[in-house]
C-alpha positions in Angstrom: 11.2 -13.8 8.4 12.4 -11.4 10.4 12.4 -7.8 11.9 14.1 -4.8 10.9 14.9 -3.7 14.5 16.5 -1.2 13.3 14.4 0.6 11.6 12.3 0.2 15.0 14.5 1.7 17.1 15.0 4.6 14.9 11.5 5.0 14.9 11.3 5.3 18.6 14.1 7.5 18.9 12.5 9.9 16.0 9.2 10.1 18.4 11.3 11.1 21.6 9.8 7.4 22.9 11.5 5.1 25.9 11.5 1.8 25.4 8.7 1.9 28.1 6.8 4.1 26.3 6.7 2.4 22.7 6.0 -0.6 24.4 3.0 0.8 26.0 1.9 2.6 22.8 2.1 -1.0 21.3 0.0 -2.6 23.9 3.0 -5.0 24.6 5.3 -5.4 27.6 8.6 -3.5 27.9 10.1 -6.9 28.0 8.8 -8.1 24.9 9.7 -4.8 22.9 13.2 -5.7 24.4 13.1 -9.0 23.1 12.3 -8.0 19.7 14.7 -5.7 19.5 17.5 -7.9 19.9 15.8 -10.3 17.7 15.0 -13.0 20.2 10.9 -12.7 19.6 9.3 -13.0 15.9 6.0 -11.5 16.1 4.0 -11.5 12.7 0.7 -11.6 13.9 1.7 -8.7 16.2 3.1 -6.6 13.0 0.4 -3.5 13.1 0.7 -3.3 16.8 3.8 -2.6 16.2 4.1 -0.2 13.4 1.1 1.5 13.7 2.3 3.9 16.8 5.6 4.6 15.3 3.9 5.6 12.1 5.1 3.0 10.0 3.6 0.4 7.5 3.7 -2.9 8.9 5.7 -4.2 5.3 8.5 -1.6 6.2 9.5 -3.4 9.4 10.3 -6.1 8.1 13.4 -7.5 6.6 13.5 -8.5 2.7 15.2 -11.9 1.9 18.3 -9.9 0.6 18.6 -7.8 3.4 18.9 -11.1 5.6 21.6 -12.9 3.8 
């Protein structure tokens, strides 16, 4: 399963965040929120980490089977 990194980076961009920033807020390195967003890093166990500080459910992150055909 995977990511709707979009839907993260419009998230970030709707808080006024840098990369940096989110990262931090989500207790992971700048890297690894770099990786993710270009798909390279599956992170399920880290969902809430993730969409908690850009105010999103952990479910809406991530991509439906239909939207990853």
């Amino acid at each position: 399963m995977k990511l709707n990194t979009q839907k993260i980076r419009d998230a970030i961009k709707e808080k006024g965040l840098t990369i940096e920033q989110a990262a931090a807020l989500m207790g992971i390195t700048r890297q690894n929120l770099h990786m993710i967003l270009l798909n390279q890093s599956t992170v399920l166990g880290r969902l809430e980490d993730i969409a908690d500080p850009l105010g999103l459910e952990p479910a809406a992150i991530l991509l439906r089977e239909e939207e990853n055909a």
